[in-house]
SEZA-585138 format. One line per 5 residues: number of its first residue (from 1); their letters; for each residue x, z, y of C-alpha. Coordinates in nm, 2 decimals. Example, Ala and Ser with C-alpha at 12.3 -4.5 7.8 and 13.67 -1.06 7.14 Angstrom:
<pts>
1 = as = 1.23:0.78:-0.45 ~ 1.37:0.71:-0.11
</pts>
This chain:
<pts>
1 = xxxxx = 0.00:0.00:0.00 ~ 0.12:-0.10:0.34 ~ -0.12:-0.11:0.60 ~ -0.15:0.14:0.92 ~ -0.49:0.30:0.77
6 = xxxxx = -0.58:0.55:0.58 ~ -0.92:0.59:0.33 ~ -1.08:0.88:0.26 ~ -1.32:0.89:-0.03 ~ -1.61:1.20:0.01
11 = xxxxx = -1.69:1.34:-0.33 ~ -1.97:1.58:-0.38 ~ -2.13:1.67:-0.70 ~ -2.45:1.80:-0.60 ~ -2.64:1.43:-0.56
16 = xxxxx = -3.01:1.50:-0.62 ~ -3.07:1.20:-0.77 ~ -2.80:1.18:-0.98 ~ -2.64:1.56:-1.04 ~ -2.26:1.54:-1.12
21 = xxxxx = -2.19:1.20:-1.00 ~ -1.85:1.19:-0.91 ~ -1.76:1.23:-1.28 ~ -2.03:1.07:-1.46 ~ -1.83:0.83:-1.71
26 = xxxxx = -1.82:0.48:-1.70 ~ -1.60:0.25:-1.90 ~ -1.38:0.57:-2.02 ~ -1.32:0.70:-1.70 ~ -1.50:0.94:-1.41
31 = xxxxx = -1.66:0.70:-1.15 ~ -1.49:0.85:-0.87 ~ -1.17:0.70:-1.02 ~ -1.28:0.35:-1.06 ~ -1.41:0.41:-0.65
36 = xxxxx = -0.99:0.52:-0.60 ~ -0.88:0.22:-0.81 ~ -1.08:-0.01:-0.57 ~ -0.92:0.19:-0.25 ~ -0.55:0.13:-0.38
41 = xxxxx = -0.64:-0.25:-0.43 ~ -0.63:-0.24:-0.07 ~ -0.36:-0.25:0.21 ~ -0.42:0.10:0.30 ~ -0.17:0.34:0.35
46 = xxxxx = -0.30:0.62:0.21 ~ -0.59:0.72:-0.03 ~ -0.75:1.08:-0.05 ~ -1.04:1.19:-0.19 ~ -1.20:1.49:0.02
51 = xxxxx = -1.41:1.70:-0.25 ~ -1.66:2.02:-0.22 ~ -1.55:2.08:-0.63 ~ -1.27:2.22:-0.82 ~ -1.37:1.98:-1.10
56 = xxxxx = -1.40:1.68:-0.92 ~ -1.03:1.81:-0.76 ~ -0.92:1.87:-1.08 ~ -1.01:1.53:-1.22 ~ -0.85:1.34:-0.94
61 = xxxxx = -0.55:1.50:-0.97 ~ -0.53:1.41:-1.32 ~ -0.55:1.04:-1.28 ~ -0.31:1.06:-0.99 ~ -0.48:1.05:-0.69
66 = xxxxx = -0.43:1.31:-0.37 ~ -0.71:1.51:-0.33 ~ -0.82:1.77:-0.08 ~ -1.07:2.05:-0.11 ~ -1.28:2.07:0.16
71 = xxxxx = -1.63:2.29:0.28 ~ -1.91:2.26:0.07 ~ -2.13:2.34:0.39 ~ -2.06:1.97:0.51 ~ -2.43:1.77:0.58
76 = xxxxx = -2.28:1.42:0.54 ~ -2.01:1.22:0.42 ~ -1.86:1.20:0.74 ~ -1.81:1.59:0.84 ~ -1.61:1.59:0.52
81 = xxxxx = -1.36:1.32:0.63 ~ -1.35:1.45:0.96 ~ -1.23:1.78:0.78 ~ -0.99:1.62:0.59 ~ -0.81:1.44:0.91
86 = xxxxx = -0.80:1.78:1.04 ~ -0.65:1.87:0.75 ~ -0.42:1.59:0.63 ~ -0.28:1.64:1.07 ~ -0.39:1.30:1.16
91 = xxxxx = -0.37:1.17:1.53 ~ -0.69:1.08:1.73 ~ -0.56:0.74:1.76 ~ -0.53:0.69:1.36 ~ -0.80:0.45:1.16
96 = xxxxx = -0.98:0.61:0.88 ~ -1.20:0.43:0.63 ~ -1.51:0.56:0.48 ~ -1.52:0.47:0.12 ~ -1.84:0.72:-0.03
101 = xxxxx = -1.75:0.79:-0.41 ~ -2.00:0.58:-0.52 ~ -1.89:0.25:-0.47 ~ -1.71:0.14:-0.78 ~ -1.76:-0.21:-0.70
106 = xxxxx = -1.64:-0.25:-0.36 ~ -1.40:-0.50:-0.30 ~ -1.11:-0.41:-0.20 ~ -1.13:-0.71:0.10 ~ -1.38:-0.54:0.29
111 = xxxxx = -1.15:-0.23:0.35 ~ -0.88:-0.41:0.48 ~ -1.16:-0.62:0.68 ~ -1.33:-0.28:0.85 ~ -0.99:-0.18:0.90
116 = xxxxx = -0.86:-0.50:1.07 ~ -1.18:-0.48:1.29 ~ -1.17:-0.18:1.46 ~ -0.79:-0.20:1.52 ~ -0.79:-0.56:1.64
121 = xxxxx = -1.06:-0.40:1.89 ~ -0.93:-0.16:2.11 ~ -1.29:-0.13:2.28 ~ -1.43:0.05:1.96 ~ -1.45:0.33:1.85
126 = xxxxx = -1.62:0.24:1.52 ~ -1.63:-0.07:1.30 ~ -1.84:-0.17:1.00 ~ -2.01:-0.45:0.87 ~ -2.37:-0.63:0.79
131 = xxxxx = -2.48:-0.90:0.52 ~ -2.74:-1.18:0.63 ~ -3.08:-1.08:0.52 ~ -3.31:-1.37:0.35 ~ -3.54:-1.22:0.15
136 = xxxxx = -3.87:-1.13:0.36 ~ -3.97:-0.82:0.14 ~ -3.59:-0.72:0.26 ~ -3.66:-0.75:0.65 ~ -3.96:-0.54:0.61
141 = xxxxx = -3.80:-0.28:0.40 ~ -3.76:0.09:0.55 ~ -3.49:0.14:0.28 ~ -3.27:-0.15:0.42 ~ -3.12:-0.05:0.76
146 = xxxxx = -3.11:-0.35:0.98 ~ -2.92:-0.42:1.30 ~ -2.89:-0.59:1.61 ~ -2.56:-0.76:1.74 ~ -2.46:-0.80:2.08
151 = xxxxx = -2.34:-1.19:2.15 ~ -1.97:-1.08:2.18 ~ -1.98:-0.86:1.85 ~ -2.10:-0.50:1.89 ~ -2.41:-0.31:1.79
156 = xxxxx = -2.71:-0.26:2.00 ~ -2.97:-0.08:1.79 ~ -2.99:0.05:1.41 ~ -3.34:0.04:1.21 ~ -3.53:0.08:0.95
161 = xxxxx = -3.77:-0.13:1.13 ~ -3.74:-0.51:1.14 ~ -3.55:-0.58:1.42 ~ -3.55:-0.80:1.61 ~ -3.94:-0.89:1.61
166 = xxxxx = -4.07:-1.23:1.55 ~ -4.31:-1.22:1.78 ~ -4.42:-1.59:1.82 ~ -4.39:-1.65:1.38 ~ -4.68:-1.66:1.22
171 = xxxxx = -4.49:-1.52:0.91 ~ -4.13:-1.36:0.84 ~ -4.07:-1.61:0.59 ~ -4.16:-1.85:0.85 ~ -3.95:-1.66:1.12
176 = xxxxx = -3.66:-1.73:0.87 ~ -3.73:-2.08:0.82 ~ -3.69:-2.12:1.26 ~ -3.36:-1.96:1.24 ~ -3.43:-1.63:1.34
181 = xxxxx = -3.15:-1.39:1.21 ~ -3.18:-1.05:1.03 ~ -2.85:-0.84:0.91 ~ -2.88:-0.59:0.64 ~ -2.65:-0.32:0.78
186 = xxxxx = -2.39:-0.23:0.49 ~ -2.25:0.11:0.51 ~ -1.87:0.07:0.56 ~ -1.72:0.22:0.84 ~ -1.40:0.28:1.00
191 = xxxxx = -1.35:0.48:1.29 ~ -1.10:0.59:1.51 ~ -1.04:0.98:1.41 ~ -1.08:1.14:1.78 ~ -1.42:0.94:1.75
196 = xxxxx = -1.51:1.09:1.46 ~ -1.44:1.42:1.55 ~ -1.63:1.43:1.86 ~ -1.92:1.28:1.68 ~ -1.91:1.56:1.41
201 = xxxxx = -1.92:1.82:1.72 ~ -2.20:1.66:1.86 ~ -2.56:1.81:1.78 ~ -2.78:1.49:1.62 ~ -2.97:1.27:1.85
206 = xxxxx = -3.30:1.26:1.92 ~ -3.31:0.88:1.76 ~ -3.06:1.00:1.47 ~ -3.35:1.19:1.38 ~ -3.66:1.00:1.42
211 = xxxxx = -3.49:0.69:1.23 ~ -3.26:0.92:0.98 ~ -3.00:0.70:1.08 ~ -2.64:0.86:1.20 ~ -2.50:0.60:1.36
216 = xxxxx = -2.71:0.61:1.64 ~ -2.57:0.91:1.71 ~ -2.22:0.70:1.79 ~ -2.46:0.48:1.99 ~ -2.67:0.77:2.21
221 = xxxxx = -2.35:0.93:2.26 ~ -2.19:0.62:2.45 ~ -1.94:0.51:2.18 ~ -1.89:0.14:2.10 ~ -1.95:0.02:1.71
226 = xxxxx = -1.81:-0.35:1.64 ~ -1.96:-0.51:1.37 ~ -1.83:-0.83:1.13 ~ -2.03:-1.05:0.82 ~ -1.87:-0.88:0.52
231 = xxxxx = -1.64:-1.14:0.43 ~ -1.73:-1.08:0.07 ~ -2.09:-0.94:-0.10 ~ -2.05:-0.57:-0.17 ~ -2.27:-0.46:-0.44
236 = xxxxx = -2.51:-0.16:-0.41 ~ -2.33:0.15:-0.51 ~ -2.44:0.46:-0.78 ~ -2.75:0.66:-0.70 ~ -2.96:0.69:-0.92
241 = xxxxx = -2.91:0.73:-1.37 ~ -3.09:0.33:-1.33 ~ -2.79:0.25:-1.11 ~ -2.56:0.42:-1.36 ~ -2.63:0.18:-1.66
246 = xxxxx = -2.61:-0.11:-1.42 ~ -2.27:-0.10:-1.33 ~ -2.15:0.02:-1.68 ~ -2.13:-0.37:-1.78 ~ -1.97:-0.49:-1.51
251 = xxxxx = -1.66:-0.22:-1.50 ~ -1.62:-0.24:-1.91 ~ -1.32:-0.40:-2.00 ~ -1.35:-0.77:-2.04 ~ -1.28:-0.85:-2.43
</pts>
């Protein structure tokens, strides 16, 4: 690894929907180390994996990874990194990649792309990335978080909503035929560390918590968040058991 960013992997074992998570097996091994595997394919110059568990610590010290124990009072994914920069001594100016731990399938060309983003921007303070959405049922999906790009690259507005609206098309499918352009917002970020620690002192908006969304936190709060097309499809990650047996296949090794 030789890149000027670091990744931090968040690893908690108390998923509701899927209790235990970080070690459930897949292929032979724990699925948080298939998650590391995919962080070293990267140019990144350092992996850790910020954990709430002396197993999950345990486990990724076993297959080589450095691993950090960190509060198990954390909300979200992102107090735990910001713990782990404080931690690991990081400057403010340093770029840190959210990788969750349970993204087995991520390729490893979206990290260094997030990474590339933010620091080939010095206006931002965040980066992450969207996928073109062109499925109606998609656009009108509360579970799919869409958003709206400003004309030189940065994020406007977050939603579960679909945004923008098609006012004048007598359908969304039609809306899509015309043209008219919805991103699926794909959860990869980077961010500048002194951005991310501010945001983690900050209480949560007023539209962080009528959307459930905490990016616009970053947005309320005045910061900047450039966003790219993922230059390659990432995969949904592991939430559920359903999830579980569905990426089982595709991490076996090929005969």
């Amino acid at each position: 690894m030789s890149g000027s960013f670091h990744i931090v992997i968040p690893a908690r074992m108390t998923s509701q929907r899927l209790p235990g998570k970080p070690l459930a097996e897949i292929a032979g091994k724990p699925l948080v180390q298939h998650v590391f595997e995919r962080a070293l394919e990267s140019a990144a110059r350092q992996v850790v994996i910020a954990t709430d568990s002396e197993d999950v610590l345990m486990a990724a010290r076993s297959f080589g990874a450095e691993a950090i124990m960190t509060s198990a009072a954390h909300p979200s994914g992102s107090d735990r990194i910001a713990e782990c920069t404080d931690l690991s001594g990081w400057d403010d100016d340093a770029v840190v990649v959210n990788l969750q731990g349970d993204e087995p399938l991520m390729p490893a060309a979206c990290l260094d792309q997030v990474a590339n983003l933010l620091e080939s921007t010095p206006g931002a303070d965040v980066a992450s990335l969207y996928w073109p959405i062109e499925a109606p049922g998609e656009v009108t999906d509360p579970n799919i978080v869409k958003v709206v790009v400003s004309a030189d690259g940065y994020a406007l507005y977050f939603s579960r909503a679909a945004i923008p609206h098609a006012r004048d098309a007598d359908s969304i499918a039609s809306a899509l035929q015309q043209g008219v352009a919805w991103r699926r917002h794909v959860g990869l970020y980077a961010y500048r560390v002194g951005a991310l620690r501010a945001f983690t002192q900050t209480p949560a908006s007023p539209l962080e918590r009528t959307e459930r969304l905490e990016q616009l936190r970053f947005l309320e709060s005045g910061r900047r968040i450039m966003m790219a097309a993922a230059c390659e499809f990432i995969p949904a990650g592991v939430d559920t058991p359903e999830d579980l047996e569905r990426v089982r296949p595709l991490l076996a090794p090929k005969s």
